[in-house]
C-alpha positions in Angstrom: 73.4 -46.7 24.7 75.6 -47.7 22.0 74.5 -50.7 21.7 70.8 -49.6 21.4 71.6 -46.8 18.7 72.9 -50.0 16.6 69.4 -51.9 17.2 67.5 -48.8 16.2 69.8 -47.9 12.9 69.4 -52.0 11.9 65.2 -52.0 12.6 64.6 -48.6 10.7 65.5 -50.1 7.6 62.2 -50.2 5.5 61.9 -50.4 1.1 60.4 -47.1 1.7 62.9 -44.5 1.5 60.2 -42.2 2.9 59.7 -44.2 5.8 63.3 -44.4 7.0 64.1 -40.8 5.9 61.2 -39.4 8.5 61.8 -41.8 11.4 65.5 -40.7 11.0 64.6 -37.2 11.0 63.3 -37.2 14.5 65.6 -39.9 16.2 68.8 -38.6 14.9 67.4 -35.0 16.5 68.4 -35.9 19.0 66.5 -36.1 22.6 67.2 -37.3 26.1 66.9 -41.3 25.4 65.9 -41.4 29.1 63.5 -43.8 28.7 65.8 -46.6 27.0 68.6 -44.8 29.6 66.2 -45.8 32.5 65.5 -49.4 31.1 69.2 -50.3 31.4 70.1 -48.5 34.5 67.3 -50.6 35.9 68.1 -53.8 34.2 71.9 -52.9 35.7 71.5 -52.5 38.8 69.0 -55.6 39.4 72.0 -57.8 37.5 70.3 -58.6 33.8 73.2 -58.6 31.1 71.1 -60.0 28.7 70.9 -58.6 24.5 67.0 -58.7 24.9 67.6 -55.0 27.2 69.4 -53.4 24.1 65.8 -54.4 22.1 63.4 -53.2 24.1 65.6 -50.1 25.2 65.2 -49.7 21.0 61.6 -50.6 21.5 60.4 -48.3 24.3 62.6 -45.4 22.0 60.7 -46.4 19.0 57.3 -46.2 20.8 58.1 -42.8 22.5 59.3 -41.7 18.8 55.8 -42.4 17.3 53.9 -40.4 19.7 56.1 -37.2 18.9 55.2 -37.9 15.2 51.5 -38.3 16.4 51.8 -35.3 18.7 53.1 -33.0 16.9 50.5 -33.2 14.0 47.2 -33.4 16.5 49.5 -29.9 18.2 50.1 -28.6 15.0 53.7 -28.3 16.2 56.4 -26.6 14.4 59.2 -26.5 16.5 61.1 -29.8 18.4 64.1 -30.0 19.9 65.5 -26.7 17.9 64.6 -27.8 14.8 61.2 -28.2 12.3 58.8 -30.8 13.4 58.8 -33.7 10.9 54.8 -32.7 10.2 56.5 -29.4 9.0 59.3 -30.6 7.5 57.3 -33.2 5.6 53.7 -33.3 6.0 51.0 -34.0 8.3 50.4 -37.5 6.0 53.9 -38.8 6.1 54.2 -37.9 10.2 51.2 -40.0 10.8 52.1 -42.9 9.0 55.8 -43.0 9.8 54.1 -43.0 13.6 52.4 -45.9 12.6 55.4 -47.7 10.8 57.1 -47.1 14.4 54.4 -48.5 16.5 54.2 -51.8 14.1 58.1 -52.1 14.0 58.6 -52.0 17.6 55.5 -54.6 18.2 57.7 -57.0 15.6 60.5 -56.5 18.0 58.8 -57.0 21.1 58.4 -60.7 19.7 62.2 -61.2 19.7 61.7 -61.6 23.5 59.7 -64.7 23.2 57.7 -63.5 26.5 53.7 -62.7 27.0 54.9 -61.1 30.4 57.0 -58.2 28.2 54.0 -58.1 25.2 51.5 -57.5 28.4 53.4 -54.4 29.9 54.3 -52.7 26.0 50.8 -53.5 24.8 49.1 -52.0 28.2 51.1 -49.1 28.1 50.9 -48.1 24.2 46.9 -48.7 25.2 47.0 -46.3 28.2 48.8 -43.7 26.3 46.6 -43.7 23.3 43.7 -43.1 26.1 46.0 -40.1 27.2 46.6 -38.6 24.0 42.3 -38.9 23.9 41.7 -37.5 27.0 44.0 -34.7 27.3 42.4 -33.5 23.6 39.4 -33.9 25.4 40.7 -31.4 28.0 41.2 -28.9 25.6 40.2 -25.4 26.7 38.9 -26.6 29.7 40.1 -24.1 32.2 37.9 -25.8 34.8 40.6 -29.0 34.7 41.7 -29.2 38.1 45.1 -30.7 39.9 43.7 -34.0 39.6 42.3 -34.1 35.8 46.1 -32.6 35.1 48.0 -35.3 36.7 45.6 -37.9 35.3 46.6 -37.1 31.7 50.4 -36.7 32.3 50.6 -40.2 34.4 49.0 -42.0 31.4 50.4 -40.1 28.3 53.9 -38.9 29.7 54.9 -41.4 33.1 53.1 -44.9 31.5 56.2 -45.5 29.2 58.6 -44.1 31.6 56.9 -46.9 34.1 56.7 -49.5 31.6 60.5 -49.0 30.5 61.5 -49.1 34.4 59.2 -52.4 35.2 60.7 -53.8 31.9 63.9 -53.9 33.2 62.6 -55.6 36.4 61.1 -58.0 34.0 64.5 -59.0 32.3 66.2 -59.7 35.3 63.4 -61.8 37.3 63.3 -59.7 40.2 60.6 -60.4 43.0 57.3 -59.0 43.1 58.2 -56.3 45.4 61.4 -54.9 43.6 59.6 -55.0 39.8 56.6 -52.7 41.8 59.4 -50.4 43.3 60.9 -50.0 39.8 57.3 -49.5 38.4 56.8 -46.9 41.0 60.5 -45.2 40.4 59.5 -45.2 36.7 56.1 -43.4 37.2 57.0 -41.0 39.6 60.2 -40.0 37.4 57.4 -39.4 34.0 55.3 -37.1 35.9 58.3 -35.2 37.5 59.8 -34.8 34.2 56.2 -33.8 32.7 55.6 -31.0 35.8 58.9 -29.7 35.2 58.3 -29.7 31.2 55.4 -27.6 32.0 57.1 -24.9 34.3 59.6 -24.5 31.9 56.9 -23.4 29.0 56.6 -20.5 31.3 59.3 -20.0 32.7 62.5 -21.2 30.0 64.4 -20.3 27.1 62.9 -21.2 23.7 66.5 -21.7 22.3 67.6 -23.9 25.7 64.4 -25.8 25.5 63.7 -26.3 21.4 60.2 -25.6 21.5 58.0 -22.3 21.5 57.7 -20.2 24.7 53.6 -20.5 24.8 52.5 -23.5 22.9 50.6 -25.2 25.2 48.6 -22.6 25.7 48.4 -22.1 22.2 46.8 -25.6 22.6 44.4 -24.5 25.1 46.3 -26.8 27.6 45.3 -26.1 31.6 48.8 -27.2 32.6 49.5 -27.2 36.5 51.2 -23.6 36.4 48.1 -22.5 35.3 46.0 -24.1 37.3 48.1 -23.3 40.1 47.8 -19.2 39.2 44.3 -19.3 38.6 43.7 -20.6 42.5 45.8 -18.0 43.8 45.3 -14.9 41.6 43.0 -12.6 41.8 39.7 -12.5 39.8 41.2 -10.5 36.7 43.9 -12.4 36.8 41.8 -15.5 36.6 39.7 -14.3 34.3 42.8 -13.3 31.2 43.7 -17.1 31.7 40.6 -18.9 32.1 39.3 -16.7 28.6 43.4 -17.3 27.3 43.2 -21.6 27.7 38.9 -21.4 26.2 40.5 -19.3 23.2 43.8 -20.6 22.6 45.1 -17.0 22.5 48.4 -15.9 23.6 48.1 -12.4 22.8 48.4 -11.7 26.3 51.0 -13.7 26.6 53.3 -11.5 28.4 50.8 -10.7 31.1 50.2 -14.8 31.5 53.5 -15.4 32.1 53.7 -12.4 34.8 50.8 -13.6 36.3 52.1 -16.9 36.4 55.5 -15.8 38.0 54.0 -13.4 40.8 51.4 -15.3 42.0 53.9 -18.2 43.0 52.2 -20.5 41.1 55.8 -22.0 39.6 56.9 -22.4 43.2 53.9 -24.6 43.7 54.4 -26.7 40.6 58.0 -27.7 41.0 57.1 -28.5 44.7 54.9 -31.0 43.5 57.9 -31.9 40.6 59.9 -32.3 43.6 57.5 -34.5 45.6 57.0 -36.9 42.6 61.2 -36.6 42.3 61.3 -37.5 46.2 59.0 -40.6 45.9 61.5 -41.8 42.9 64.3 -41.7 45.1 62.6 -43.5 48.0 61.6 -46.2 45.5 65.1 -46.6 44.2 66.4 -47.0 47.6 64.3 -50.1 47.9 66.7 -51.6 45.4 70.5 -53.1 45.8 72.6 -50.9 46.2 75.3 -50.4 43.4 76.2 -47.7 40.9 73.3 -48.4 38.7 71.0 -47.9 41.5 73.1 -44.9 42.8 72.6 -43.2 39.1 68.6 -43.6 39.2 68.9 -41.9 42.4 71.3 -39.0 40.5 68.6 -39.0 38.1 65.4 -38.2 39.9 67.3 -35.2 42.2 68.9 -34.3 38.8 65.9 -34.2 37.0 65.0 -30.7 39.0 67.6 -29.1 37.5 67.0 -29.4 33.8 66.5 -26.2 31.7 65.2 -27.8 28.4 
């Protein structure tokens, strides 16, 4: 990881101060880096020791980055990671195009890999997460979405990059058919755990733990899966404060969401289905050799159940 925080502090560089000084807002921040974290464990434990891993670790980290910038400003975002958003800190206009600056930069460094097989995955899966960012706007206070609709969005603007970095590192070290699609798998089932989880936590965690505002997705008008899961097994007033709470974006009744949320058990149901998305990550990790890098995607997934922010 090291190693990759060098490639990103070289490929920031721009002769726009702005540019660099935004970019550098949000990556020095902070965040999880699991994404370039699950590129090398995978590239590790399938025996690629290559340079090209610590560029594209820097790459998918780079992508990732420039949908927070994009996100942020389509949210209207203020808080991240304990801090100002950069839209806040600097503008809706500089957020944008600093997101844009980071998509272009890590498309000129995808080249350094000489490979049409590597372009193919990063291209496809900046593609399908552009088409999530679209549909899940699309979704907006729709309390009709269903289970379905939910997981359709998160698989393509959440677990797509977490599968693309995981297939990558199949990629770099030539691995058969079979492993690169057990790594893809691994990679996809880990994004949408970590999404679910994300999502229980908005009702259900600390604001200071997680950096983010108890209530903004619903803020949003977002029919995450703990309220989707509440509104199948409240009753109809229940039902009926957050069907009108996602079609308004209100959270005036906040309070009451989040009790309705907690007593109807509908958190119980959406870290079971966390946990069956963390489950199929293991299984898929145990197709591969077994080492220590292996052993730590394992760690990972069961981890991942635990987090708190």
């Amino acid at each position: 990881m090291r190693q990759v925080d060098a490639v990103i502090a070289r490929r920031l560089d721009s002769g726009v101060p702005l540019v660099g000084q935004v970019a550098r807002y949000i990556i020095d921040a902070g965040g999880k880096r699991l994404r370039p974290s699950l590129l090398l464990l995978v590239s590790a434990a399938l025996g690629a020791t290559g340079e090209q891993r610590f560029n594209l670790a820097a790459v998918v980290e780079f992508i990732h980055t420039a949908t927070l910038l994009h996100d942020d400003v389509v949210d209207a975002s203020t808080l991240r990671r304990g801090r100002a958003t950069a839209n806040e800190s600097f503008g809706n206009p500089a957020s944008v195009l600093v997101g844009d600056f980071l998509y272009s930069r890590a498309f000129q460094m995808m080249l350094d890999a000489n490979d049409m097989r590597i372009m193919q995955i990063l291209a496809d899966a900046t593609n399908v997460i552009a088409e999530g960012e679209v549909l899940q706007l699309m979704n907006m206070h729709d309390a009709s979405l269903d289970e379905a609709g939910y997981l359709r969005v998160i698989r393509s603007k959440t677990a797509k990059l977490f599968e693309a970095s995981a297939r990558l590192g199949a990629v770099l070290a030539k691995a058969p058919d079979e492993i690169e699609e057990a790594c893809a798998g691994y990679g996809r089932a880990l994004g949408t755990a970590f999404q679910v989880i994300d999502d229980v936590l908005d009702y259900d965690g600390d604001a200071h733990e997680m950096g983010k505002n108890i209530g903004d997705d619903l803020r949003e008008g977002k029919a995450t899966l703990p309220l989707i899961a509440a509104m199948q097994r409240g009753t109809a007033q229940q039902r009926d404060t957050i069907r009108h709470a996602i079609e308004h974006g209100a959270v005036d009744e906040l309070d009451a969401i989040v009790a309705i949320v907690r007593s109807t058990g509908a958190l119980d149901v959406t870290r079971a289905a966390a946990a069956a998305e963390a489950q199929t990550a293991i299984d898929c990790a145990m197709l591969l050799p077994r080492n220590e890098y292996a052993e730590g995607l394992v760690q990972l997934a069961a981890q991942l159940l635990q987090r708190r922010n």
